[in-house]
C-alpha positions, -999 to 999 in steps of 0.1 A, spaced: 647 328 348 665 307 318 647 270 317 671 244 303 652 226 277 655 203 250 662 218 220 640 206 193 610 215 218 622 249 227 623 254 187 590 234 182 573 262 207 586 290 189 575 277 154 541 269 169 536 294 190 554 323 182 573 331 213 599 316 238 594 293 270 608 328 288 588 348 265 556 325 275 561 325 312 570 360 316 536 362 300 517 341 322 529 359 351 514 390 341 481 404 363 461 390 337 467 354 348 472 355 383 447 340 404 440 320 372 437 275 375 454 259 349 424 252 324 414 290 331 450 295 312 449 274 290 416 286 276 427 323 272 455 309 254 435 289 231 406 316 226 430 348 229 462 337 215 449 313 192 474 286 205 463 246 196 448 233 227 475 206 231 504 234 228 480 255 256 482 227 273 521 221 274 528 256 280 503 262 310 517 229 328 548 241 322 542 272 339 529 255 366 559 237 368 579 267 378 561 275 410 
């Protein structure tokens, strides 16, 4: 699924983060974070994929977002 998204914060991911909004939430639907609360998620991606805790923070709720 493509997310229509502004711009500047679809690059602003990528230079932070390394990866897409589609690259991100095809991760987060992975076995590895399903069953997972939001601040479950967002810690993994703070302590495992060394993400800032704000950008773990915008990423998870926009995954959640997508339900």
């Amino acid at each position: 699924m493509k997310l229509n998204s502004n711009h500047a914060v679809a690059e602003e991911v990528i230079v932070e983060s390394g990866r897409t909004w589609n690259q991100w939430l095809d991760e987060l639907k992975s076995d590895k974070f399903k069953d997972l609360n939001c601040g479950e998620v967002e810690d993994i991606l703070v302590h495992e994929y060394q993400l800032d805790r704000d950008w773990a923070a915008k990423i998870t709720a926009r995954f959640a977002s997508t339900d």
